[in-house]
C-alpha positions as CSV (number, residue, x, y, z in Angstrom):
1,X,0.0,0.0,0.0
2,X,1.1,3.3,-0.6
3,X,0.0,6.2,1.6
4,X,-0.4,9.5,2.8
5,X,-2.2,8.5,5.4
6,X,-0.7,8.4,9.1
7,X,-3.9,5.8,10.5
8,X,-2.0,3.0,8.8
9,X,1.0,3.7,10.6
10,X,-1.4,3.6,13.9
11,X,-2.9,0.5,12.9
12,X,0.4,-1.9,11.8
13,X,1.5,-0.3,14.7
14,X,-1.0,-2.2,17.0
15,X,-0.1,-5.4,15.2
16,X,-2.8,-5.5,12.2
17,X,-1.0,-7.9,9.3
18,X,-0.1,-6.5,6.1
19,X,1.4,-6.6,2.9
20,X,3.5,-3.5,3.8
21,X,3.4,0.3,3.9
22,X,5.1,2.6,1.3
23,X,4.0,6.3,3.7
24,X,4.9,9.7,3.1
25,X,3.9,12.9,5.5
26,X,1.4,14.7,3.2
27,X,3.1,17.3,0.9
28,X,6.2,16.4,1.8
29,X,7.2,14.4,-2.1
30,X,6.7,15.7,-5.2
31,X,4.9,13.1,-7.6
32,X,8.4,12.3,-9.2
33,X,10.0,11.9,-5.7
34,X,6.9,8.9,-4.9
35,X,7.7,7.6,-8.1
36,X,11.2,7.6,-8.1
37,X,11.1,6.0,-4.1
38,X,8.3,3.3,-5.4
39,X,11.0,2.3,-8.2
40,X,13.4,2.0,-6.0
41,X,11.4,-0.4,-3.5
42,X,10.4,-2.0,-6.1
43,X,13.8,-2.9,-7.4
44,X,15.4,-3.6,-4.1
45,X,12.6,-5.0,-1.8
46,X,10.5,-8.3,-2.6
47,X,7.1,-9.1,-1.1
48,X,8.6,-11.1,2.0
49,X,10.9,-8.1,2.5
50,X,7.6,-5.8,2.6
51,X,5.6,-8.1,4.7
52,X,4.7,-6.4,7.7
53,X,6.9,-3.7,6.9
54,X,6.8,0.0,6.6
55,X,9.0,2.1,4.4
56,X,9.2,5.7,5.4
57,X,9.7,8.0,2.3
């Protein structure tokens, strides 16, 4: 998932499974700055790297 949005953080936080968290604080990327992070992940993290796992951007 890929988010903006600080409840996720809240809820892996109290233990809810997920596939992971790509989160940003709102405004603070430009749309190429998300995508050029998200490529990144992409290329260097696989799905049992991001599995329960948040990536601060």
């Amino acid at each position: 998932m890929v988010t903006m949005d600080s409840d996720y953080i809240a809820l892996s936080a109290q233990g809810t499974p997920h596939a992971g968290i790509a989160y940003a604080k709102p405004d603070s990327l430009s749309i190429g700055e998300w995508v050029q992070s998200l490529i990144l992940i992409y290329d260097v993290l696989d799905s049992d790297d991001m599995n329960d796992h948040i990536e601060y951007l």
